[in-house]
C-alpha positions in Angstrom: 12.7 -23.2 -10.0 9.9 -22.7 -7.3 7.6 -19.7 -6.4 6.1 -18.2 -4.3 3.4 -15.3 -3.4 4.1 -13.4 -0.7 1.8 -11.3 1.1 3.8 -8.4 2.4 1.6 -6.8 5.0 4.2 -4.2 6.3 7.1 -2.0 5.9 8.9 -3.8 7.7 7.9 -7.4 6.2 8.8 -5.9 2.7 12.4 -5.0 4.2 13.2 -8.3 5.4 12.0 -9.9 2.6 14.1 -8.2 0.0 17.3 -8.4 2.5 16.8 -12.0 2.6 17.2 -12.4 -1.2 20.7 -10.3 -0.4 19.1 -7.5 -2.2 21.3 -3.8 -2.1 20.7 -2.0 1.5 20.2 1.3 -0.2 17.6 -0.5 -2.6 15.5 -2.5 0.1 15.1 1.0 1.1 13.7 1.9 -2.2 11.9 -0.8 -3.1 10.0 -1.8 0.0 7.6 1.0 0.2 6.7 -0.2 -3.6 5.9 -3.5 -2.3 3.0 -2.8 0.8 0.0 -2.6 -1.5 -3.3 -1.4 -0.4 -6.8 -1.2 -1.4 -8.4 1.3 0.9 -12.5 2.1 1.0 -13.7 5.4 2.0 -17.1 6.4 2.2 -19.2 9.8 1.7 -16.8 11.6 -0.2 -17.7 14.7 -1.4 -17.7 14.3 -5.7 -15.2 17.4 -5.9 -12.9 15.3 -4.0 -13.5 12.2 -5.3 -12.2 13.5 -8.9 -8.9 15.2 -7.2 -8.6 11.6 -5.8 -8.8 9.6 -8.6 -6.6 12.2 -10.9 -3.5 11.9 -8.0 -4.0 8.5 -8.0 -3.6 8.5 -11.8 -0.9 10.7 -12.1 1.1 8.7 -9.3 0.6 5.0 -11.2 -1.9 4.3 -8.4 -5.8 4.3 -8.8 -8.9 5.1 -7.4 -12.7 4.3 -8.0 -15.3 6.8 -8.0 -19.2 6.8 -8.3 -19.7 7.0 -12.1 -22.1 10.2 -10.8 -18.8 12.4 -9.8 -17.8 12.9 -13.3 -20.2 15.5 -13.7 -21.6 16.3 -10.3 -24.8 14.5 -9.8 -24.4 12.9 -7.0 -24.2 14.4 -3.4 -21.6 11.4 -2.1 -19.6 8.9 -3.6 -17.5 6.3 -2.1 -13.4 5.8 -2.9 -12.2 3.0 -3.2 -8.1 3.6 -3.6 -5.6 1.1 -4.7 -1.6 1.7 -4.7 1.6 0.9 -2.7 2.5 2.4 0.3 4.9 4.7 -1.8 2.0 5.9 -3.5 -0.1 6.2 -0.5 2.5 8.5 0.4 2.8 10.7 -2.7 -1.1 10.8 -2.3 -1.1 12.5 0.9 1.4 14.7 0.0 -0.4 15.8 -2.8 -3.9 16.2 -1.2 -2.1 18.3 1.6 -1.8 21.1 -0.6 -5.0 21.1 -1.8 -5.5 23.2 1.3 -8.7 21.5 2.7 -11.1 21.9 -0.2 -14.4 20.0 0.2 -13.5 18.0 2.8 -10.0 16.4 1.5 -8.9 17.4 5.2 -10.9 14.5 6.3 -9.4 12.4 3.6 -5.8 13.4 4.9 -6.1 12.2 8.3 -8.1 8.7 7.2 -4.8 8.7 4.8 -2.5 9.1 7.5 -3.8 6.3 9.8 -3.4 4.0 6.8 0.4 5.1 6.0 1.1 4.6 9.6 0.0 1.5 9.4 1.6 0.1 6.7 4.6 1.5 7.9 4.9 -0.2 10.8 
């Protein structure tokens, strides 16, 4: 047996990757938006937001860092740093669109979107 670690930059990578093991069509379809993973930095994020972040990112199997400060408001800013699959990327944005633009997660939507479109490519 040999390994080895792949670093799967893309959607597209990710698909050609599992079809070359022979994997399912309907599954590479699946799975490769599970394998693009992320770690994503933004900066000067309201607290507010930071929190909804974090808790989406929970709920979704993703996660997110925060300023230790946003817990309970005592700082103006904090920066995000948000780790997950493009999958979860995706269930993110979905999730912060409803949140209907509340202290700034607008901004955080459209930073989102240039990183999904990325990763999809």
């Amino acid at each position: 047996m040999k390994k080895e670690i792949l670093d799967i930059q893309n959607l597209s990578q990710a698909k050609k990757e599992l079809s070359q093991i022979k994997a399912e069509e309907i599954s590479v379809d699946i799975m490769a938006p599970k394998a693009v993973f992320r770690v994503v930095k933004l900066f000067d994020v309201h607290p507010a937001a930071a929190n909804i972040i974090k808790q989406e990112m929970l709920a979704i199997g993703g996660e997110a860092a925060v300023a230790r400060g946003c817990v309970n408001m005592s700082v103006e800013k904090s920066d995000v740093i948000i780790m997950g699959t493009l999958r979860q990327y995706q269930r993110l944005l979905a999730k912060l669109k409803m949140q209907k633009g509340y202290f700034g997660l607008n901004e955080v939507v459209e930073e989102l979107k240039s990183v999904i479109e990325e990763m999809s490519r």
